[in-house]
Backbone as CSV, one residue per row, in Angstrom:
resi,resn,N_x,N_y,N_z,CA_x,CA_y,CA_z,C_x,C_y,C_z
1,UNK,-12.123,-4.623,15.243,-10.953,-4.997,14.484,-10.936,-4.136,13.231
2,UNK,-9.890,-3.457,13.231,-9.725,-2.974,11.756,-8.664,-3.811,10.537
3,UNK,-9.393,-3.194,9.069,-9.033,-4.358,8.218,-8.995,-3.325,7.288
4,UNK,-8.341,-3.057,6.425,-7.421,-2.558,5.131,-7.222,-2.705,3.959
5,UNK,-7.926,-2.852,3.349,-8.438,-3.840,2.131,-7.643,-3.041,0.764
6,UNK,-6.498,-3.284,0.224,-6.197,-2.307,-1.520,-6.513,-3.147,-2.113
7,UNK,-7.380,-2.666,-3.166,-8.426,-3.159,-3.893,-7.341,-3.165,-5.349
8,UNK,-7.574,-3.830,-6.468,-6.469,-4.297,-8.028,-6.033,-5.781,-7.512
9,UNK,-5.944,-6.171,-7.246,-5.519,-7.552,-7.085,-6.061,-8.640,-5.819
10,UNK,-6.341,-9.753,-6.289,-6.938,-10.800,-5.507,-6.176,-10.970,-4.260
11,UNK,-6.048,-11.341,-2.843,-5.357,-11.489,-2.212,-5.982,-12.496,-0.846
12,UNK,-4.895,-13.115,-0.050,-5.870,-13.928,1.579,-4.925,-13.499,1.835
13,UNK,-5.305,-13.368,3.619,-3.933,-13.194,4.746,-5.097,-14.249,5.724
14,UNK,-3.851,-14.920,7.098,-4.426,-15.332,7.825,-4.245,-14.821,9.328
15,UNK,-5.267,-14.347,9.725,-4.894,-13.723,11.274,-5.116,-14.532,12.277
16,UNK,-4.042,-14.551,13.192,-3.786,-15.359,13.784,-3.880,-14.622,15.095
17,UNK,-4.618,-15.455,16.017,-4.852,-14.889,17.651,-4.357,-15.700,18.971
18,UNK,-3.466,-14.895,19.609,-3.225,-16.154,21.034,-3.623,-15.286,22.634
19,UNK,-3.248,-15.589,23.242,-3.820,-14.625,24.142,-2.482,-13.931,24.470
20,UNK,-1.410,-13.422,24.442,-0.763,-12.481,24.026,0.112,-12.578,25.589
21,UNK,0.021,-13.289,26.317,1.049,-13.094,27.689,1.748,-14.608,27.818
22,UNK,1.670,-15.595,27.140,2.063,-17.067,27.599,2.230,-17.890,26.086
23,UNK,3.318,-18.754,26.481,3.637,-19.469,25.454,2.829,-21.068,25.017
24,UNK,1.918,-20.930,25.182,0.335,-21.555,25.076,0.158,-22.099,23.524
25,UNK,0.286,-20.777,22.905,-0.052,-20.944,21.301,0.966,-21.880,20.670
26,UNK,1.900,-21.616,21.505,3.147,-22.702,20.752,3.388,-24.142,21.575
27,UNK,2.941,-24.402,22.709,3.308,-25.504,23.542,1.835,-26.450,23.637
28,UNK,0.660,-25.746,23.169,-0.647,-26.216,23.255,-1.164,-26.099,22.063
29,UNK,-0.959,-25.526,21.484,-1.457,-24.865,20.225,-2.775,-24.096,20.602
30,UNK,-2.897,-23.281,21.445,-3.424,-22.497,21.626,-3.836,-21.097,21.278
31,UNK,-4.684,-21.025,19.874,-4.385,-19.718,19.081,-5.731,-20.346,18.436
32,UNK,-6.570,-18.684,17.527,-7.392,-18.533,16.779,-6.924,-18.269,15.671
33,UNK,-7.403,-18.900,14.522,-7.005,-18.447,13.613,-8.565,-18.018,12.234
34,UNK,-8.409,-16.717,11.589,-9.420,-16.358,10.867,-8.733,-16.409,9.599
35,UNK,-9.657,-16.923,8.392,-9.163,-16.411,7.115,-9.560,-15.402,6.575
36,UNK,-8.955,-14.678,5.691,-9.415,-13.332,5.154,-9.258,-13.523,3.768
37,UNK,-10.202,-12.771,2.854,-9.540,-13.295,1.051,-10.581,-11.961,0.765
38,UNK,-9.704,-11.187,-0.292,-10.649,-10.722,-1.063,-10.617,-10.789,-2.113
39,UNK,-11.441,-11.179,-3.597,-11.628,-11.744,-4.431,-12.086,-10.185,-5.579
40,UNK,-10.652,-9.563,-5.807,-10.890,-8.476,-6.666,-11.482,-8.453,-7.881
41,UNK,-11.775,-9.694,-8.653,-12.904,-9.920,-9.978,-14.485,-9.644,-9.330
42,UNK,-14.580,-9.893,-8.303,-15.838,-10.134,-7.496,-15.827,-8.403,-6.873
43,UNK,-14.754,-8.314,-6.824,-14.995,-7.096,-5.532,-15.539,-7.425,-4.178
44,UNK,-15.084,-8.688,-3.739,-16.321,-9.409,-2.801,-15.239,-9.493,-1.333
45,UNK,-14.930,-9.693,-0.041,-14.310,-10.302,1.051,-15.166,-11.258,1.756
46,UNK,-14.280,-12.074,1.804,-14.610,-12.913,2.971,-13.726,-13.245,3.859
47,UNK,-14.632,-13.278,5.375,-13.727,-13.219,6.404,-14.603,-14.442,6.643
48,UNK,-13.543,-15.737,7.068,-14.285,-17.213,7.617,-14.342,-17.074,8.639
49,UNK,-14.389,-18.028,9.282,-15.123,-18.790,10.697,-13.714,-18.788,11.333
50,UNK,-13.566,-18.523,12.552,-12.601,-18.393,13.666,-12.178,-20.105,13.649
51,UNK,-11.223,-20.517,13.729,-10.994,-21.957,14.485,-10.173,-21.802,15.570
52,UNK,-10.527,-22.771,16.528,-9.190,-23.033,17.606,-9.689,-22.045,18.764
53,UNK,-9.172,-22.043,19.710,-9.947,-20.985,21.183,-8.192,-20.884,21.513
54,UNK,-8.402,-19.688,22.817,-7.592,-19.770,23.604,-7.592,-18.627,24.924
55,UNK,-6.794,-18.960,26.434,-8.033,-18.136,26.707,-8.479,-16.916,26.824
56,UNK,-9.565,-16.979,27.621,-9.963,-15.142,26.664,-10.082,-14.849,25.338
57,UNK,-10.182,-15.815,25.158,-10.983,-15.480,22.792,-12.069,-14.917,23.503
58,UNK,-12.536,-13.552,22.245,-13.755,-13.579,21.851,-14.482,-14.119,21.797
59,UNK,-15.576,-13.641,21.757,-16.623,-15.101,21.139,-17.460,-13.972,19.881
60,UNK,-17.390,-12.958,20.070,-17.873,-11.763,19.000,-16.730,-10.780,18.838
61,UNK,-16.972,-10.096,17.328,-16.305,-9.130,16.982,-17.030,-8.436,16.382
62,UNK,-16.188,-6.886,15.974,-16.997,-5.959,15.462,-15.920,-5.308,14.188
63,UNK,-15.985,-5.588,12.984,-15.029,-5.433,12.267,-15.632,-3.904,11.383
64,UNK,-14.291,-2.764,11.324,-14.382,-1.880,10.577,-13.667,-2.024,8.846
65,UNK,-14.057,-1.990,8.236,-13.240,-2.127,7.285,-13.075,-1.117,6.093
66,UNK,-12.209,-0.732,5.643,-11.902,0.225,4.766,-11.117,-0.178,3.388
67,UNK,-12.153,-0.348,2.401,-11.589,-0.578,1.167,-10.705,1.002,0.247
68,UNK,-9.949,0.216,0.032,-8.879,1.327,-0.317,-9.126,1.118,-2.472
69,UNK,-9.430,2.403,-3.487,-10.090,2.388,-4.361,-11.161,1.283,-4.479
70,UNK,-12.108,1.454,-3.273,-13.471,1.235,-3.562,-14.620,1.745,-4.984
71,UNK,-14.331,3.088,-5.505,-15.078,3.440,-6.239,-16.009,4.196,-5.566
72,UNK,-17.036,4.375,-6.280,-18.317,5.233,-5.751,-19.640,5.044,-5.380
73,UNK,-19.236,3.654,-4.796,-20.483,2.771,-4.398,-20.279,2.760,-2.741
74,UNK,-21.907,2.978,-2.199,-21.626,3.007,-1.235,-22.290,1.416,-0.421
75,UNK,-23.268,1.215,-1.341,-24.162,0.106,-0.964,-23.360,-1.221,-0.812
76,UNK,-23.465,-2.114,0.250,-22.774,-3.201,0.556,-23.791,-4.848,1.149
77,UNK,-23.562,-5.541,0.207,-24.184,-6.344,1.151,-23.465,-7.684,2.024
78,UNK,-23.272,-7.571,3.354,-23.117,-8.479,4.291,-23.956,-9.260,4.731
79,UNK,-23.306,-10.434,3.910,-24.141,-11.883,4.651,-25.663,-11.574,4.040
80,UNK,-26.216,-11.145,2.975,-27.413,-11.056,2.182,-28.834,-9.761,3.378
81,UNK,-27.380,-8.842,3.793,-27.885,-7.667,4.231,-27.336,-6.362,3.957
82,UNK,-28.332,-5.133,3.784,-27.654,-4.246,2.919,-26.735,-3.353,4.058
83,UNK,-25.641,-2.802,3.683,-25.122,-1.971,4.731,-24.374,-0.681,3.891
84,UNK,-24.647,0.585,4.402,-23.677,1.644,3.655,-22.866,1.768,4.095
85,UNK,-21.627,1.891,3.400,-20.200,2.467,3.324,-20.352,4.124,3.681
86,UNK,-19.752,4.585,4.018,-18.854,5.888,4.294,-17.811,6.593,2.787
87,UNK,-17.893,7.293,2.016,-16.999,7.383,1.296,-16.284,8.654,1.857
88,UNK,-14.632,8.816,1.357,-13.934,9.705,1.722,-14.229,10.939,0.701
89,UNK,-13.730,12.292,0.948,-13.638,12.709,-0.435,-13.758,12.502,-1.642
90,UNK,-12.869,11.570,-1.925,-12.194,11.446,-3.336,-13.299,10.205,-3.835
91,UNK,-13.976,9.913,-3.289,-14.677,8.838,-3.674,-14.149,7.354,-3.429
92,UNK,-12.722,7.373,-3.246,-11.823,6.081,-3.538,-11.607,5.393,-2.147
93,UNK,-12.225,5.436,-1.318,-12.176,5.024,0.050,-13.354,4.780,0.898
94,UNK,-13.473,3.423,0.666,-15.298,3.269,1.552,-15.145,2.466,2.857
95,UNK,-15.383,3.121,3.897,-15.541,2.588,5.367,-16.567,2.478,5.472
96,UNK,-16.820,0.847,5.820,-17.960,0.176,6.403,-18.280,-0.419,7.886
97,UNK,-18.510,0.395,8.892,-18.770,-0.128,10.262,-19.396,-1.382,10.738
98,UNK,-19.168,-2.582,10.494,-20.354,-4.259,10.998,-20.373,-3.948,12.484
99,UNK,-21.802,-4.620,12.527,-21.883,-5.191,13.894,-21.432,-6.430,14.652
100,UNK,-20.641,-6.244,15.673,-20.567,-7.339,16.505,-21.538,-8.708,16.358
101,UNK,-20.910,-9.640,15.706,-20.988,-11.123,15.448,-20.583,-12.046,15.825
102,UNK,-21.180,-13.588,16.067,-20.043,-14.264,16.099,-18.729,-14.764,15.369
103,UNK,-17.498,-15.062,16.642,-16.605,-15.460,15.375,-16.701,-16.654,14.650
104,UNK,-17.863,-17.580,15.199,-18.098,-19.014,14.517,-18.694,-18.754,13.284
105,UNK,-18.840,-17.536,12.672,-19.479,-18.107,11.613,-18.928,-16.874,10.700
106,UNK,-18.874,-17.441,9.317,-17.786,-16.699,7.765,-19.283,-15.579,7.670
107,UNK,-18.033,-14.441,6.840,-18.762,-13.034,6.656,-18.705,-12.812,5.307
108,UNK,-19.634,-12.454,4.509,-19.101,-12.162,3.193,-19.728,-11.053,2.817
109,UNK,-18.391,-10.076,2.222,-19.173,-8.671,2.006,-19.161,-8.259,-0.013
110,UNK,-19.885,-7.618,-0.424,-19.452,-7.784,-1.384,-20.609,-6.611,-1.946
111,UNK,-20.114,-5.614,-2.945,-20.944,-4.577,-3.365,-22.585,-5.132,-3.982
112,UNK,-24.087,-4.078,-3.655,-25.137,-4.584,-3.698,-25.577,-4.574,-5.371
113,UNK,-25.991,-5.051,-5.636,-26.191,-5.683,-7.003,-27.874,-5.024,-7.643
């Protein structure tokens, strides 16, 4: 999954998943839904815990994410593990590759201290 992060201001979105051929999500309520927030005082994201199934959910994902004016840090820690970023050129763009996880459980990324 890719994720897009412009960094200056606090923000959540909620992504929402159904299985994409049947009207399920709306007649069953059949849909996943993830929260996303990133907390620009913190410099921190968190991606929560999946709720709801439907079929063919995942049960793991593998999220890329690219903070947009990241700065010049490459060090990251997910979930109280260190991971490096990728920077672009300019310094202002850090792609971080995670590993495949479950979706039951919240991710929190946030520069290493």
């Amino acid at each position: 999954m890719l994720l897009d992060i412009y960094t200056g201001a606090s923000g959540s979105a909620l992504l929402q998943e159904d299985d994409d051929v049947s009207e399920a999500y709306r007649k069953q309520g059949r849909l996943m839904t993830t929260a996303i927030r990133w907390d620009d005082a913190h410099r921190s994201l968190s991606i929560g815990a999946a709720h709801g199934s439907y079929r063919g959910a995942p049960s793991q994902r593998s999220w890329r994410l690219t903070l947009h004016g990241a700065g010049a840090g490459t060090c990251y820690s997910v979930n109280g593990k260190r991971f490096s970023a990728t920077l672009d050129s300019s310094g202002q763009r850090a792609t971080l590759q995670l590993p495949p996880a479950s979706l039951r459980g919240a991710t929190r990324i946030a520069p290493c201290r």
